[in-house]
CHARMM internal coordinates of N, CA and C (Angstrom, degrees):
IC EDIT
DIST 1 N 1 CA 1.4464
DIST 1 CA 1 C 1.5211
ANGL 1 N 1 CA 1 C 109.76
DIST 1 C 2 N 1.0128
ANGL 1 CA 1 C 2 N 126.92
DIHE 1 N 1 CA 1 C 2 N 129.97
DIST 2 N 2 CA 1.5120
ANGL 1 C 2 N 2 CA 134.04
DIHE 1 CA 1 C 2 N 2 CA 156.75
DIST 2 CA 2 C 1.4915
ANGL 2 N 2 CA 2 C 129.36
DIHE 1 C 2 N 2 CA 2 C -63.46
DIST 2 C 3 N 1.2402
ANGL 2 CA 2 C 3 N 121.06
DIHE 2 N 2 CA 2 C 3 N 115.54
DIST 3 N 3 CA 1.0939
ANGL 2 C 3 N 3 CA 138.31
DIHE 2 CA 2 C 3 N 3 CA -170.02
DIST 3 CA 3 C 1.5722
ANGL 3 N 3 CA 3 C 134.78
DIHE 2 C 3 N 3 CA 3 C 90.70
DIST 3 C 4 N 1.3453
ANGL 3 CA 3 C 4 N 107.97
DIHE 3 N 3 CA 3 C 4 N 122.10
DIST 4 N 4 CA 1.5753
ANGL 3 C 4 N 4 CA 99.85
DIHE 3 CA 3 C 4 N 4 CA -177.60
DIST 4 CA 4 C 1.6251
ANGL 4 N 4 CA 4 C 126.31
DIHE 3 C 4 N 4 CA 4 C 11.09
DIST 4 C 5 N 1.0488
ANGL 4 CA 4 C 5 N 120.84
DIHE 4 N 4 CA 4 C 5 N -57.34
DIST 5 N 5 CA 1.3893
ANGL 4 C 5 N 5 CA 99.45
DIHE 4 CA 4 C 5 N 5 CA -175.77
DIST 5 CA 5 C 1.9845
ANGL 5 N 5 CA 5 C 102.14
DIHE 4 C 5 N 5 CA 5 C -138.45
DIST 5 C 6 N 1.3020
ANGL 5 CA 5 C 6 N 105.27
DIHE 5 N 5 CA 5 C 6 N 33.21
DIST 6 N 6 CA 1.1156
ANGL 5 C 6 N 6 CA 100.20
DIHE 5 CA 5 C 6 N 6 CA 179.72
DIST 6 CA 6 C 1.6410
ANGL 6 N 6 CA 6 C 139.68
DIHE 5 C 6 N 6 CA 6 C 107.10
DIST 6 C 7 N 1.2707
ANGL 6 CA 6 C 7 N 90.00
DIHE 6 N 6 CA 6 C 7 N -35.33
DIST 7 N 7 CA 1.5560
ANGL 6 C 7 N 7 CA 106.22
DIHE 6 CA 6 C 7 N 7 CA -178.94
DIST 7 CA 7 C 1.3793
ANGL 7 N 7 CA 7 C 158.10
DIHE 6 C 7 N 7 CA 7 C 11.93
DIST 7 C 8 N 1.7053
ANGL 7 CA 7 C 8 N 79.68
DIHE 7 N 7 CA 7 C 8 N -79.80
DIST 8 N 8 CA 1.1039
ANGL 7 C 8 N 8 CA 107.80
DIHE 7 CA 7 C 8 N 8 CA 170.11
DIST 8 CA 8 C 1.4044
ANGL 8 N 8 CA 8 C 144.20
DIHE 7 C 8 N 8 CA 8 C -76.13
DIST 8 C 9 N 1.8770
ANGL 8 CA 8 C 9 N 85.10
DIHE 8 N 8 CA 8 C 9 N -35.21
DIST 9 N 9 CA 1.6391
ANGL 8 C 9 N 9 CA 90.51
DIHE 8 CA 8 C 9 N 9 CA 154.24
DIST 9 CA 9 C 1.2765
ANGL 9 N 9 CA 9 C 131.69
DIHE 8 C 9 N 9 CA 9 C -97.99
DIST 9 C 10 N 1.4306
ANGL 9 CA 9 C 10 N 114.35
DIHE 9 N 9 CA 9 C 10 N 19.49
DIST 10 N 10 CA 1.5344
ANGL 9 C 10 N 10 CA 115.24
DIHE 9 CA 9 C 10 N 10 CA 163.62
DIST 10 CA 10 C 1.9349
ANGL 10 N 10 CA 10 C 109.82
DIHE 9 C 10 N 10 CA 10 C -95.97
DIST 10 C 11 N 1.4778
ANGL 10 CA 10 C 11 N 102.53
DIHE 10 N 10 CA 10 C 11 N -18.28
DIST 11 N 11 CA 1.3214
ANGL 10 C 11 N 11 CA 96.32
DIHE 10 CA 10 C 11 N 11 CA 141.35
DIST 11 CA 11 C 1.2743
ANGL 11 N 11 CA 11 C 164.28
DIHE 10 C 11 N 11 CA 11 C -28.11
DIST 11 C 12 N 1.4741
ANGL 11 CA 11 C 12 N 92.24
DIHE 11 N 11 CA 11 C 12 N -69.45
DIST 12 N 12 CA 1.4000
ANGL 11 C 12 N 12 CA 133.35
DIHE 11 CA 11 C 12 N 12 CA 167.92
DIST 12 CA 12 C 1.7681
ANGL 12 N 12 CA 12 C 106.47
DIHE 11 C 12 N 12 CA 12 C -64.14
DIST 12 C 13 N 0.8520
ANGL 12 CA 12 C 13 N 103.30
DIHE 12 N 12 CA 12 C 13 N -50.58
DIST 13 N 13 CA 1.6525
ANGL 12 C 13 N 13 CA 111.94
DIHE 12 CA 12 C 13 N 13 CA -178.38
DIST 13 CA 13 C 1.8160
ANGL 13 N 13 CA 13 C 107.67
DIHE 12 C 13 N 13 CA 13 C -66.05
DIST 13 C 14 N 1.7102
ANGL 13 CA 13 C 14 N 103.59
DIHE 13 N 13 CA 13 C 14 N -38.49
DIST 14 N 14 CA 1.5683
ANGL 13 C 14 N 14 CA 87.77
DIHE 13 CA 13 C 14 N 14 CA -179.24
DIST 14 CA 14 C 1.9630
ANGL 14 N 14 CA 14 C 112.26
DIHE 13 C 14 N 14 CA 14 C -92.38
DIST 14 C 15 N 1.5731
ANGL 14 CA 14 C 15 N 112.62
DIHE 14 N 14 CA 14 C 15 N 2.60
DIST 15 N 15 CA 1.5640
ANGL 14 C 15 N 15 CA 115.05
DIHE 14 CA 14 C 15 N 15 CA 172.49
DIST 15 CA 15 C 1.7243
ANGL 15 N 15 CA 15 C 85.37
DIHE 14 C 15 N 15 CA 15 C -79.21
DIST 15 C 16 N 1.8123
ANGL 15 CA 15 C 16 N 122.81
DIHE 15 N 15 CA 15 C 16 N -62.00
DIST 16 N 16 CA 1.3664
ANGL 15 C 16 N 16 CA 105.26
DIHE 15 CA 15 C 16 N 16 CA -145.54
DIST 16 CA 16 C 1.6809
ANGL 16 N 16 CA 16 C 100.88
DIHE 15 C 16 N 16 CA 16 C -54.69
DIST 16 C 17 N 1.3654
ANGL 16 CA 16 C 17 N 118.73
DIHE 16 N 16 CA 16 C 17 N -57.16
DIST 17 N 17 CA 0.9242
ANGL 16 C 17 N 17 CA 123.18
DIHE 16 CA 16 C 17 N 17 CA -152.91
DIST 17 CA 17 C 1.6259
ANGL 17 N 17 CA 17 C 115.51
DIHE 16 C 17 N 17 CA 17 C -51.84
DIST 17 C 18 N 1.4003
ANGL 17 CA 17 C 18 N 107.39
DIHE 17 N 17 CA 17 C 18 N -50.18
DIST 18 N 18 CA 1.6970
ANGL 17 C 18 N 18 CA 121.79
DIHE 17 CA 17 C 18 N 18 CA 174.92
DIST 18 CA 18 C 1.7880
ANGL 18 N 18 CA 18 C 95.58
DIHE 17 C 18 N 18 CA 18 C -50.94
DIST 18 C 19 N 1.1426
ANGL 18 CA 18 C 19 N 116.65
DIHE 18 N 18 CA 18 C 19 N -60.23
DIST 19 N 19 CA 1.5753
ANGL 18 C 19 N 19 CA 96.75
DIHE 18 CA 18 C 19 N 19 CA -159.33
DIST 19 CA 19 C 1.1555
ANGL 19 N 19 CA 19 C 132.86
DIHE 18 C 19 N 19 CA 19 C -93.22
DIST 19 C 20 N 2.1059
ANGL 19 CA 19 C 20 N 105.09
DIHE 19 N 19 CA 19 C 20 N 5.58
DIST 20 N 20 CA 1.2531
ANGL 19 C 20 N 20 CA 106.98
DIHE 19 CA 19 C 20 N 20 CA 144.76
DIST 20 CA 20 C 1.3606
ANGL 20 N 20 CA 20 C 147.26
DIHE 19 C 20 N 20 CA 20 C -92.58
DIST 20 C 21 N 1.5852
ANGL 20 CA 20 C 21 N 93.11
DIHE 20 N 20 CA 20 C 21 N 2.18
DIST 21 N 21 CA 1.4556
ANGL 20 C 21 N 21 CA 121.79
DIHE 20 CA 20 C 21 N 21 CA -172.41
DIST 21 CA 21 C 1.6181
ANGL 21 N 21 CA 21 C 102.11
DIHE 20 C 21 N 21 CA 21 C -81.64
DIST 21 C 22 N 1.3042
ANGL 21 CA 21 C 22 N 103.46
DIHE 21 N 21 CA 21 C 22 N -62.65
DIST 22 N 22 CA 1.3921
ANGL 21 C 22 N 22 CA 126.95
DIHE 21 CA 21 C 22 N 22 CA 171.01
DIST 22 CA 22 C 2.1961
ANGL 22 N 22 CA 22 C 121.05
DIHE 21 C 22 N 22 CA 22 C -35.51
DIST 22 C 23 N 1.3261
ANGL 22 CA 22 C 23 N 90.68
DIHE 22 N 22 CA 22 C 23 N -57.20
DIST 23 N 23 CA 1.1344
ANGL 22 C 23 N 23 CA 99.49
DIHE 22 CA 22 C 23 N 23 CA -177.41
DIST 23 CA 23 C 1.8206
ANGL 23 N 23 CA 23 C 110.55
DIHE 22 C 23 N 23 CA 23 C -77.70
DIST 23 C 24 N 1.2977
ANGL 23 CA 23 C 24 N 116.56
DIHE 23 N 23 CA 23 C 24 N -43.71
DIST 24 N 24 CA 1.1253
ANGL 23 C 24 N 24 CA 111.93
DIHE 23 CA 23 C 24 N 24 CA 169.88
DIST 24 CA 24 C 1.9628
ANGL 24 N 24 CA 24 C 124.19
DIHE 23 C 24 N 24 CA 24 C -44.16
DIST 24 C 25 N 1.6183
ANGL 24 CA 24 C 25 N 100.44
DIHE 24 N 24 CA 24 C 25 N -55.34
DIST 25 N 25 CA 1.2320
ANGL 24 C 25 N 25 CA 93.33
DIHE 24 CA 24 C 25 N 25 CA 174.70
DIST 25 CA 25 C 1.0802
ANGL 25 N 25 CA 25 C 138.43
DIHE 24 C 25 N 25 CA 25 C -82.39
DIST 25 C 26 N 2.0368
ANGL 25 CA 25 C 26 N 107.08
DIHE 25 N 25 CA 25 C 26 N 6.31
DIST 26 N 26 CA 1.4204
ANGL 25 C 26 N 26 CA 116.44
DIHE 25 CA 25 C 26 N 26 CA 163.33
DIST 26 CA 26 C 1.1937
ANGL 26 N 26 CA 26 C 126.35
DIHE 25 C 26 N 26 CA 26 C -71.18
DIST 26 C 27 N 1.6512
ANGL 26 CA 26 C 27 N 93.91
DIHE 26 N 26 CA 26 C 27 N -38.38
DIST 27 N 27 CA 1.5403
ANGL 26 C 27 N 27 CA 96.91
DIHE 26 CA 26 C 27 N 27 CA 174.84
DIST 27 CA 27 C 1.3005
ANGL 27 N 27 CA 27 C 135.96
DIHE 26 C 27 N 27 CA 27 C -100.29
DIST 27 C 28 N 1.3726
ANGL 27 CA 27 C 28 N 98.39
DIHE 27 N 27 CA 27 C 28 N -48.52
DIST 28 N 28 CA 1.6962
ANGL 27 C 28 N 28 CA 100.73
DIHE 27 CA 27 C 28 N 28 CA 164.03
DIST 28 CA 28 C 1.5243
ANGL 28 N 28 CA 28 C 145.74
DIHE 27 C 28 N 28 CA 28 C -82.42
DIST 28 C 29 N 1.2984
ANGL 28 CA 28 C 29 N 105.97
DIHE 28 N 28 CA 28 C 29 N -12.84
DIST 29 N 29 CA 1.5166
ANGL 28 C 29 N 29 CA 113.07
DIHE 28 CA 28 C 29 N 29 CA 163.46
DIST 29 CA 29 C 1.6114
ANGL 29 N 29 CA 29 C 110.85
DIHE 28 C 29 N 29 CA 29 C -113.84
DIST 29 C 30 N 1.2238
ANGL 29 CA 29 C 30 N 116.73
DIHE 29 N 29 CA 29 C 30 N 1.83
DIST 30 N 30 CA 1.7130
ANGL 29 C 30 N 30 CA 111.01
DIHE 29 CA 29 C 30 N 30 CA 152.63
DIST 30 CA 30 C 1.2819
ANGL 30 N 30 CA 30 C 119.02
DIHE 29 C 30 N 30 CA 30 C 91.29
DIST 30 C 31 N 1.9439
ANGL 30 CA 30 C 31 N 107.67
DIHE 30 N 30 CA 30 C 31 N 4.28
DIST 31 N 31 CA 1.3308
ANGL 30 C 31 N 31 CA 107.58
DIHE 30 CA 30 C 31 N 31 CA -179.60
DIST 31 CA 31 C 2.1933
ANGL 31 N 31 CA 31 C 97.66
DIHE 30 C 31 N 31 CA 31 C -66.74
DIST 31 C 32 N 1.4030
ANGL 31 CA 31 C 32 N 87.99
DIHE 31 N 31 CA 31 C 32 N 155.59
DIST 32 N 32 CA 1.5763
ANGL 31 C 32 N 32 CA 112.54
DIHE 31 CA 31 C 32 N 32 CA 165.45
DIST 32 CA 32 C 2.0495
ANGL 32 N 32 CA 32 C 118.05
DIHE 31 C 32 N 32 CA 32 C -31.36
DIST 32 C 33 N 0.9197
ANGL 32 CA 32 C 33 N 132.92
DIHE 32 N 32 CA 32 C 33 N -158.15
DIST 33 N 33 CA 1.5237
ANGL 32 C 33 N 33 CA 104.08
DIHE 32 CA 32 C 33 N 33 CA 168.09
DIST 33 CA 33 C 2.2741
ANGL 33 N 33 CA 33 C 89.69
DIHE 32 C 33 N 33 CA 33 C -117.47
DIST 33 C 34 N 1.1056
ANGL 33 CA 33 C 34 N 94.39
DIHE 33 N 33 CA 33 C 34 N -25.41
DIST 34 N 34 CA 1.5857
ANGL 33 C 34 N 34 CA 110.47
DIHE 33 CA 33 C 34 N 34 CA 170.33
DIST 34 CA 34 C 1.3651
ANGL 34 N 34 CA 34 C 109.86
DIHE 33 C 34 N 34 CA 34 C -45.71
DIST 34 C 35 N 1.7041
ANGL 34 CA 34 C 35 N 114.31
DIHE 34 N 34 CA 34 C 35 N -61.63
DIST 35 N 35 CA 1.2654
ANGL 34 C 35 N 35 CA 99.91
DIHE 34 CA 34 C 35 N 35 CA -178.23
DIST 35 CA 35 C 1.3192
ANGL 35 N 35 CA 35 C 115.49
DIHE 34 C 35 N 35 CA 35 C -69.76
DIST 35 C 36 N 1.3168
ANGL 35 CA 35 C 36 N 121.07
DIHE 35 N 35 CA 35 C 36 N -34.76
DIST 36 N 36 CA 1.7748
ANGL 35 C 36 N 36 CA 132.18
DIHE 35 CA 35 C 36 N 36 CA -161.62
DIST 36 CA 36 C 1.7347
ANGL 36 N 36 CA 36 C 90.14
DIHE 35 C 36 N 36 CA 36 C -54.34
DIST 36 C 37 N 1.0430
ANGL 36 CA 36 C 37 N 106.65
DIHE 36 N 36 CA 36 C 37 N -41.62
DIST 37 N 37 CA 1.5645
ANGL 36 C 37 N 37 CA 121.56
DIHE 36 CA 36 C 37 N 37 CA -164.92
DIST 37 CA 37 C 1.6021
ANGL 37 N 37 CA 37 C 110.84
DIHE 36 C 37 N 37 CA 37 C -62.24
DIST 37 C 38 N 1.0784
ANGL 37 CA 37 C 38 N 99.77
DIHE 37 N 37 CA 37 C 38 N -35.82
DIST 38 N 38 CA 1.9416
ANGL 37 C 38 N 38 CA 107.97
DIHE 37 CA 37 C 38 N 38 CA 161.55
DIST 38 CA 38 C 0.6778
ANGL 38 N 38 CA 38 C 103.50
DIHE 37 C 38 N 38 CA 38 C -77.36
DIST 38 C 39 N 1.9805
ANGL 38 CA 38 C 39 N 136.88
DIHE 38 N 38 CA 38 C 39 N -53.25
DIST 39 N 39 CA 1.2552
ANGL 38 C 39 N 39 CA 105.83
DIHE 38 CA 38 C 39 N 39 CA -141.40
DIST 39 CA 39 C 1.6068
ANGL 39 N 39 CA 39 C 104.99
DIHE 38 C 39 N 39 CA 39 C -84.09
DIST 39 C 40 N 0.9592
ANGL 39 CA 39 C 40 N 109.92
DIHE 39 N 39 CA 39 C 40 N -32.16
DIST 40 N 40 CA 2.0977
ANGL 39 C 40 N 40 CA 121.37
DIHE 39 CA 39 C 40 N 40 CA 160.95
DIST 40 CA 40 C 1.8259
ANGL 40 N 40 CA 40 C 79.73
DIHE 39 C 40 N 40 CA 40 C -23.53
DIST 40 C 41 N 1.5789
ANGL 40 CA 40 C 41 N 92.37
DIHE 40 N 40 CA 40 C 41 N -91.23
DIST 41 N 41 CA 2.2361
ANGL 40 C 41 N 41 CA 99.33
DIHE 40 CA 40 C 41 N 41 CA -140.70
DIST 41 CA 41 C 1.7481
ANGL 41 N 41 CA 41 C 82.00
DIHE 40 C 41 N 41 CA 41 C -33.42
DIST 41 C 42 N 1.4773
ANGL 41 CA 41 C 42 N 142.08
DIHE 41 N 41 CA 41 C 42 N -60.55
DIST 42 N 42 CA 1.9263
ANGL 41 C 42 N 42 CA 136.30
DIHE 41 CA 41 C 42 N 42 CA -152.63
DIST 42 CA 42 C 1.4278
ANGL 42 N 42 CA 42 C 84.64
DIHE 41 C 42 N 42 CA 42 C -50.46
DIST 42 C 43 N 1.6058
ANGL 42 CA 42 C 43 N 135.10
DIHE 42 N 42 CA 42 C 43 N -66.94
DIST 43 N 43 CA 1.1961
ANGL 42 C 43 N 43 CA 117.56
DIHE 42 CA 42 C 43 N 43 CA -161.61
DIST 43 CA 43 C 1.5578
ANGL 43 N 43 CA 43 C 120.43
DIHE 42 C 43 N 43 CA 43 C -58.83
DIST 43 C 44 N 1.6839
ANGL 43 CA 43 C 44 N 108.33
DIHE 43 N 43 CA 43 C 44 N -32.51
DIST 44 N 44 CA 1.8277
ANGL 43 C 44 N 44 CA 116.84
DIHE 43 CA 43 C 44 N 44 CA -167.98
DIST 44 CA 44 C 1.3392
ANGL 44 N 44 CA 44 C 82.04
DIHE 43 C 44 N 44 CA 44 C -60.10
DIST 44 C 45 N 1.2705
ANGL 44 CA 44 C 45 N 135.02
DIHE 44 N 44 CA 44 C 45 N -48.54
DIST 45 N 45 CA 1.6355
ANGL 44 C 45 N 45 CA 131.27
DIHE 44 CA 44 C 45 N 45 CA -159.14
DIST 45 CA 45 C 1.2121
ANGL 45 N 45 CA 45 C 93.51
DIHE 44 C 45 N 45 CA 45 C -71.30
DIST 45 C 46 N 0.9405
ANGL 45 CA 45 C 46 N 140.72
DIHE 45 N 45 CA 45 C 46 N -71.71
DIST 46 N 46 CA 1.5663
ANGL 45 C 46 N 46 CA 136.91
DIHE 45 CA 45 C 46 N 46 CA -144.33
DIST 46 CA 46 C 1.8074
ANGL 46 N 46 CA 46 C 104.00
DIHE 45 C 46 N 46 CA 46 C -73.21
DIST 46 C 47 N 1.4889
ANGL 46 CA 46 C 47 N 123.62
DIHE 46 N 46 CA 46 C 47 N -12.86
DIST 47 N 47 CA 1.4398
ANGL 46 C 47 N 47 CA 134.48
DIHE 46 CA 46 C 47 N 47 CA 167.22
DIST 47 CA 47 C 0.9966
ANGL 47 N 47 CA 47 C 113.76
DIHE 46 C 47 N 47 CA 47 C -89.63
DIST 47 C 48 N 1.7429
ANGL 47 CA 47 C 48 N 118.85
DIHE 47 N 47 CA 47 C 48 N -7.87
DIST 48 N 48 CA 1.3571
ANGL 47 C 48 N 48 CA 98.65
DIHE 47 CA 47 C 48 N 48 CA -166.53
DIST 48 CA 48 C 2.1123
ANGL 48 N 48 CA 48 C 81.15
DIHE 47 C 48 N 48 CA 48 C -102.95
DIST 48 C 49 N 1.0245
ANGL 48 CA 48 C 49 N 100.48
DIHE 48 N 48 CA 48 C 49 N -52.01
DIST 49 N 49 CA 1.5957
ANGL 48 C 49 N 49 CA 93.77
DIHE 48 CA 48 C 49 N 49 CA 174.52
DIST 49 CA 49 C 1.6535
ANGL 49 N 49 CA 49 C 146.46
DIHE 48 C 49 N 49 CA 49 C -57.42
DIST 49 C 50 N 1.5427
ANGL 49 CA 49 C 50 N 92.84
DIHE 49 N 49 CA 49 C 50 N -1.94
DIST 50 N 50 CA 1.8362
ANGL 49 C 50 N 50 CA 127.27
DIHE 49 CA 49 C 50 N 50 CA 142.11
DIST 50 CA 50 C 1.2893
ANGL 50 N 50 CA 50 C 122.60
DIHE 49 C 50 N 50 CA 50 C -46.97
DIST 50 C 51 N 1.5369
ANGL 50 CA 50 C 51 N 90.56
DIHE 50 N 50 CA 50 C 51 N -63.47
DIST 51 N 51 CA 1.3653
ANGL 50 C 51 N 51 CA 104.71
DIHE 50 CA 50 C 51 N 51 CA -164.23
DIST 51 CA 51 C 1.7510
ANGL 51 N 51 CA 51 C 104.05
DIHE 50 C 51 N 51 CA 51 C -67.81
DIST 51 C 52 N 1.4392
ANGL 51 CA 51 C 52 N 100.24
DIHE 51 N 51 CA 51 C 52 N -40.72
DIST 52 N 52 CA 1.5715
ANGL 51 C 52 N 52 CA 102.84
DIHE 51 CA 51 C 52 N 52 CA -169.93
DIST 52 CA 52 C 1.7806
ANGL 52 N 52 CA 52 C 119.38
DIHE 51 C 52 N 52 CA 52 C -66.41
DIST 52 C 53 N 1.4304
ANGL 52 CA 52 C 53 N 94.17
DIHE 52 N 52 CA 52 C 53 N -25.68
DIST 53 N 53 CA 1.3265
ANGL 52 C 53 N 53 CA 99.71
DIHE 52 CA 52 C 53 N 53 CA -178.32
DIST 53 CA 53 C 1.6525
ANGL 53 N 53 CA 53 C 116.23
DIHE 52 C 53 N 53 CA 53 C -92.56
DIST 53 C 54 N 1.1526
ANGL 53 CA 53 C 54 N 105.70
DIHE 53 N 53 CA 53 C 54 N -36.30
DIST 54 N 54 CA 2.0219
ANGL 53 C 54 N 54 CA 106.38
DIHE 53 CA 53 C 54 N 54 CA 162.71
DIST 54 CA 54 C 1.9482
ANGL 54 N 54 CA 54 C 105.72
DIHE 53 C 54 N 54 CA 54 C -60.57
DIST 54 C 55 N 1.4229
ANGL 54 CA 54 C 55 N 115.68
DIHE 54 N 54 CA 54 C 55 N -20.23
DIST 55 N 55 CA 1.4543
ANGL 54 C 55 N 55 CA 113.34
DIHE 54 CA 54 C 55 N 55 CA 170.81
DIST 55 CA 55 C 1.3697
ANGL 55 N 55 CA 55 C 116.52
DIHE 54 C 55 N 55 CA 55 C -56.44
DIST 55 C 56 N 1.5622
ANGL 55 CA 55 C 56 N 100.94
DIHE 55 N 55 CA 55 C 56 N -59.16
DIST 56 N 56 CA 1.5642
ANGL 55 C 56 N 56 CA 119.37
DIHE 55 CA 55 C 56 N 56 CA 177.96
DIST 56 CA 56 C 1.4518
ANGL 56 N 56 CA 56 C 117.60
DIHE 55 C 56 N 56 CA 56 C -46.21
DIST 56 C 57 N 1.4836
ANGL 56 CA 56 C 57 N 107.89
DIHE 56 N 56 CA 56 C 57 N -70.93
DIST 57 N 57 CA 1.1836
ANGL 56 C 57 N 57 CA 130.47
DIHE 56 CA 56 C 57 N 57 CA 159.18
DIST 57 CA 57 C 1.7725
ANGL 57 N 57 CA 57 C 114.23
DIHE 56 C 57 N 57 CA 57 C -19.94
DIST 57 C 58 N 1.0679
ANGL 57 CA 57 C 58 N 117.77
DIHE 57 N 57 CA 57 C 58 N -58.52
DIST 58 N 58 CA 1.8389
ANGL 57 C 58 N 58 CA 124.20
DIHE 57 CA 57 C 58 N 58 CA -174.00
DIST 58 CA 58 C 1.6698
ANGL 58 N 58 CA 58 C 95.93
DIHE 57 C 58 N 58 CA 58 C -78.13
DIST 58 C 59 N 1.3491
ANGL 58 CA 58 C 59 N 143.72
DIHE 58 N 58 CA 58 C 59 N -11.29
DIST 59 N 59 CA 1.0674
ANGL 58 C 59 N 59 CA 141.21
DIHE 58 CA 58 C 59 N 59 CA -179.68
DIST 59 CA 59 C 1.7193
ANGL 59 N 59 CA 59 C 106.76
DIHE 58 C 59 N 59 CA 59 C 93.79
DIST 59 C 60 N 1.1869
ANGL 59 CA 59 C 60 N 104.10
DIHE 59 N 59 CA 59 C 60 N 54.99
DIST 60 N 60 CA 1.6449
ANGL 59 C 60 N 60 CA 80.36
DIHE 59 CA 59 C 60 N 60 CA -179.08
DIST 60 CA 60 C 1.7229
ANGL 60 N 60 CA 60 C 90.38
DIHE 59 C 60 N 60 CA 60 C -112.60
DIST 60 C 61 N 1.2053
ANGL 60 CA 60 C 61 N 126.21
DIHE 60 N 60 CA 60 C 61 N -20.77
DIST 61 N 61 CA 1.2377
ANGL 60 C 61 N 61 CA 108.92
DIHE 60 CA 60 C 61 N 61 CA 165.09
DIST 61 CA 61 C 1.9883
ANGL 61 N 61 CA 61 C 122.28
DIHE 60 C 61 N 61 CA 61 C -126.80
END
COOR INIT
IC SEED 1 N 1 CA 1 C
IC BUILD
């Protein structure tokens, strides 16, 4: 990860993940844009706590 404690790419991990998660199930599997819209933030969460724990894991904290 880049930067002191990570940051930025746990960032990066909770934009990619939300707005491909998001957009996919808006459009192509037909959820509502409401639900797509949760199910994005379950994935931003679950990418952002990936990221945090492969941090730990490599020794950065």
């Amino acid at each position: 990860m880049t930067g002191p404690d990570g940051t930025p790419s746990t960032l990066g991990a909770l934009a990619v993940a939300f707005l491909l998660v998001t957009l996919v199930a808006g459009t192509l599997i037909g959820f509502n844009w409401t639900q797509a819209v949760l199910l994005g933030g379950f994935a931003g969460v679950a990418a952002v706590a990936s990221a945090w724990l492969t941090y730990r894991r490599a020794g950065g904290d």
